[in-house]
C-alpha positions in Angstrom: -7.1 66.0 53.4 -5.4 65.0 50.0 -3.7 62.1 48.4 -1.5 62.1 45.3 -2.0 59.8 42.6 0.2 59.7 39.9 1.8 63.5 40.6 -2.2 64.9 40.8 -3.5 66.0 44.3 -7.4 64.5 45.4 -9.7 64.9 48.3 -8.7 61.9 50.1 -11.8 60.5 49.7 -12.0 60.2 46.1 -12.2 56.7 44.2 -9.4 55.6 43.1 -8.7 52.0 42.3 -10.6 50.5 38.9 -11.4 46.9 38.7 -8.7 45.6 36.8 -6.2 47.2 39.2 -3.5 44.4 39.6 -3.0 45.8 42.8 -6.6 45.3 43.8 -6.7 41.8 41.9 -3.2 40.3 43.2 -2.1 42.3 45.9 1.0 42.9 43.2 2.1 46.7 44.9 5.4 47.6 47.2 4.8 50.2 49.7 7.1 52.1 52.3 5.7 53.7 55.5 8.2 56.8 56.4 8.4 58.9 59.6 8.4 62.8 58.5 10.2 64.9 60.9 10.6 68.5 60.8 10.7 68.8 57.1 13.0 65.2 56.1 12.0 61.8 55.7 14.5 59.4 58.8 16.5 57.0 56.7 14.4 58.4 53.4 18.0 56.8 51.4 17.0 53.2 52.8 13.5 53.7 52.1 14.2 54.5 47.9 16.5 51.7 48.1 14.1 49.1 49.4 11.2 50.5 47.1 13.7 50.4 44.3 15.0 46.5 45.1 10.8 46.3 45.2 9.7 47.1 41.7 12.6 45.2 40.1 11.6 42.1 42.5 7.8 42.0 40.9 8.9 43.6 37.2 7.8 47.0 37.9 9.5 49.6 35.6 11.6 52.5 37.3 11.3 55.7 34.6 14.2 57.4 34.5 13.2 60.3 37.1 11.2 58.1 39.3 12.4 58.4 42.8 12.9 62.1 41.9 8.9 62.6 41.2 8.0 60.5 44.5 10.1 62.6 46.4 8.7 65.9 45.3 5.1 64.5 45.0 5.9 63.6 48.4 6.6 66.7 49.9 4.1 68.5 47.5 1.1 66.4 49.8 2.5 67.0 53.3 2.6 70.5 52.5 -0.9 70.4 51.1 -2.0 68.8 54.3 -0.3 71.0 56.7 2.1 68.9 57.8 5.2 70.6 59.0 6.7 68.5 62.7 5.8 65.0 62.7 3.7 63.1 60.1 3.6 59.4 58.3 4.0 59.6 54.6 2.5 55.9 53.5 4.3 55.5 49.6 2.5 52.4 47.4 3.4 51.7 43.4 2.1 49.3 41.4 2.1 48.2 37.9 -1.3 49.5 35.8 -4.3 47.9 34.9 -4.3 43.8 33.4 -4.1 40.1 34.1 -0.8 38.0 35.1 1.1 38.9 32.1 -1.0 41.4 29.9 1.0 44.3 28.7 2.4 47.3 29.4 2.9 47.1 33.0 2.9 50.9 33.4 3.9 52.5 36.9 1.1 54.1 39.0 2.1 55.2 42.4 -0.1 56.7 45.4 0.9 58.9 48.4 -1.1 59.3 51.5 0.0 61.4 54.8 -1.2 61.2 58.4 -0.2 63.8 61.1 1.5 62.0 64.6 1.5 63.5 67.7 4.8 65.1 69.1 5.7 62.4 71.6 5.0 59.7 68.9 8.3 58.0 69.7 8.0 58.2 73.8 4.9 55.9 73.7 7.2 53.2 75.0 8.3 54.4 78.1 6.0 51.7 79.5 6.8 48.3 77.5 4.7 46.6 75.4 2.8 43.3 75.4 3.3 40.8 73.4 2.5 37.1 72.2 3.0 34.2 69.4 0.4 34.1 67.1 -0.7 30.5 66.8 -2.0 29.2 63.7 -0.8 32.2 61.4 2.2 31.2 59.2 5.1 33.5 57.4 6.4 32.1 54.6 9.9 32.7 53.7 10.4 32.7 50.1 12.7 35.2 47.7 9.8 37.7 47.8 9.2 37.8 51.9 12.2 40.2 52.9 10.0 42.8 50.1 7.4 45.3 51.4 4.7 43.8 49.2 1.0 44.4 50.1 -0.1 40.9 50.6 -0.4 41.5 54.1 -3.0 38.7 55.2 -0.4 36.8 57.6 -0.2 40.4 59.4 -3.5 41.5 59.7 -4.8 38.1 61.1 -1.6 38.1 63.5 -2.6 42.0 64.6 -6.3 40.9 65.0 -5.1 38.5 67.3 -2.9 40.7 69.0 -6.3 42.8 69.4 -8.2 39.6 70.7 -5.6 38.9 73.4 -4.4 42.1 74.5 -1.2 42.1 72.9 0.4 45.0 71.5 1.6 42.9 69.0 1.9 39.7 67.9 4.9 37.5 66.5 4.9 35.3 63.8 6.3 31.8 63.0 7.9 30.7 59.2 6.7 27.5 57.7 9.8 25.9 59.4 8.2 26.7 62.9 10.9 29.7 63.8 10.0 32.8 65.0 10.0 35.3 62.0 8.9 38.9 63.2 5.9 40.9 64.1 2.8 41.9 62.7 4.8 45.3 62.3 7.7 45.1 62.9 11.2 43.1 63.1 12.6 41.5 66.3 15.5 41.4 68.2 16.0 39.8 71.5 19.2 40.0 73.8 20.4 36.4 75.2 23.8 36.2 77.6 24.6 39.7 76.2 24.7 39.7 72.6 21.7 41.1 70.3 20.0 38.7 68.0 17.6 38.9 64.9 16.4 36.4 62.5 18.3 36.4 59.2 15.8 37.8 56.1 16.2 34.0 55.0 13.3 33.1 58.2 11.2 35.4 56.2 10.8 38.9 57.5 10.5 41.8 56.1 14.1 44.0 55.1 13.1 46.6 57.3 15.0 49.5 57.0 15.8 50.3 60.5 16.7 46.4 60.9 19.1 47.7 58.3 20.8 50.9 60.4 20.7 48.4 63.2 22.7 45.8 61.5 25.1 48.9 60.4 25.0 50.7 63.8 25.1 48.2 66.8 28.7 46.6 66.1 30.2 50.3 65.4 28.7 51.2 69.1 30.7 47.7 70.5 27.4 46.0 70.7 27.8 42.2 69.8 25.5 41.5 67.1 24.4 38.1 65.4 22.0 36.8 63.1 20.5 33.5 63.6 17.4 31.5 64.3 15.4 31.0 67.4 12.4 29.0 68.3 9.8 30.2 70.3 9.9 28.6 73.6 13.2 29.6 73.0 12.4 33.0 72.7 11.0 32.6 76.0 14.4 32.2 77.4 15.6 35.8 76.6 16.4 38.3 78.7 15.3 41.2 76.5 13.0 41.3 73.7 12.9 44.5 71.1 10.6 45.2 68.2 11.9 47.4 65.5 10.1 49.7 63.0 10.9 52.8 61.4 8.3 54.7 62.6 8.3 53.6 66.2 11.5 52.9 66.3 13.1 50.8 69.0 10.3 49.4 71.6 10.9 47.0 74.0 8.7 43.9 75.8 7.9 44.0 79.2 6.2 41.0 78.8 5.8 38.2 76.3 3.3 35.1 76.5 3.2 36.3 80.2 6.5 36.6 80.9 7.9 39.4 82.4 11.0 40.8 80.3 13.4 43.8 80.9 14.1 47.1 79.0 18.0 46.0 78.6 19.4 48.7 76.5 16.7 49.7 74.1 16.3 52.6 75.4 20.0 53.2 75.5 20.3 52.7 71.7 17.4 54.6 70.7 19.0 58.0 72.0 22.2 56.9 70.6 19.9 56.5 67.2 18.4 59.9 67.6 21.7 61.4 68.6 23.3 60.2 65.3 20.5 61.4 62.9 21.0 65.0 64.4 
């Protein structure tokens, strides 16, 4: 298997990351995870625009040709790795080597790609468990709604997940309203309209949270973006997790409550349908 750093193809396994990395050191990197199918990248316009708003978000400078070298780097690693149906294409940039504020912040970028299995997207025929993550906060801020890899609040929130059983766990803001998931942006379905948390309760701008927003009212789906609590949450009558690899999953139970399909699946064939 091979990675591409910085337009050069490596074994996977080589070392890559010095010391003074300001990724390594601060966490300061944007990333975009990207579902390859049958040669294109789903929603690949959303995903250059969020890495984009990204980099100028933390400083990082955009070369002229930028997005143009990702894209053929990109395809130049899933085609050295085989890849040709279904396959993740994990993107990360970061500014070079320094402190805080040392100079230049130069733009290094690595691309990593992991096959899926055909029925990737049919995993959910089932429902998934799910639970609040107690004692894991998600601050919203002006950097939250960006794809940053300062990802403690989700890796704790997914180890708990682990610990419990959960297929995923949920996570409150610093205001004690329900925010997102460990991977992914929520939705739930109350007296028939869809809600999600606005990116001001501090999740991530995910882009299928984006086509949702765009699609749902165009398919006369009532749409609205506001806050919820959680034992409010607990009222709902549908709960959905979004994520542009998985794309639209529902809850068959959360914190032990049963909950129905509703029309996820409904929308994710009307999804697929649309991207044909």
């Amino acid at each position: 298997m091979f990675i591409n750093l910085n337009g050069q193809l490596l074994p996977a396994e080589a070392p890559i990351i010095p010391a003074a990395s300001r990724a390594f050191r601060y966490g300061l990197a944007v990333f975009e995870t990207m579902l390859l199918q049958e040669g294109r990248i789903r929603l690949e316009a959303f995903h250059w625009e969020r890495l984009r708003l990204g980099m100028e978000a933390l400083g990082i400078s955009i070369p002229g040709d930028f997005f143009q070298e990702l894209a053929h780097a990109a395809r130049q690693t899933w085609q050295r790795n085989g890849y040709a149906q279904k396959a993740r294409i994990r993107i990360q940039v970061w500014p070079g080597s320094g402190s805080y504020t040392s100079s230049p912040w130069t733009t290094e970028y690595c691309i990593e790609t992991a096959a899926l299995p055909t029925d990737f997207e049919q995993q959910n025929n089932a429902g998934l468990k799910a639970g609040w993550a107690r004692g894991i906060v998600r601050h919203a801020d002006s950097f939250s709604h960006l794809k940053t890899c300062q990802a403690l609040p989700f890796v704790q929130a997914a180890r708990q997940a682990q610990a419990r059983g959960w297929d995923e766990a949920l996570l409150c803001n610093q205001y004690g309203r329900m925010a997102e998931g460990s991977i992914s942006n929520l939705f739930w379905v109350s007296a028939g309209r869809i809600c999600t948390p606005p990116l001001s309760e501090g999740c991530v701008a995910g882009v299928l949270r984006r086509h949702l927003l765009q699609f749902l009212p165009s398919a006369g789906f009532e749409l609205a973006e506001e806050s919820v609590l959680p034992e409010s949450l607990l009222q709902a009558d549908s709960i959905w997790l979004s994520n542009a690899l998985r794309g639209l999953r529902w809850l068959r139970e959360y914190e032990g409550r049963p909950k129905a399909t509703g029309a996820a699946a409904e929308i994710q064939r009307l999804l697929w349908r649309l991207e044909e």
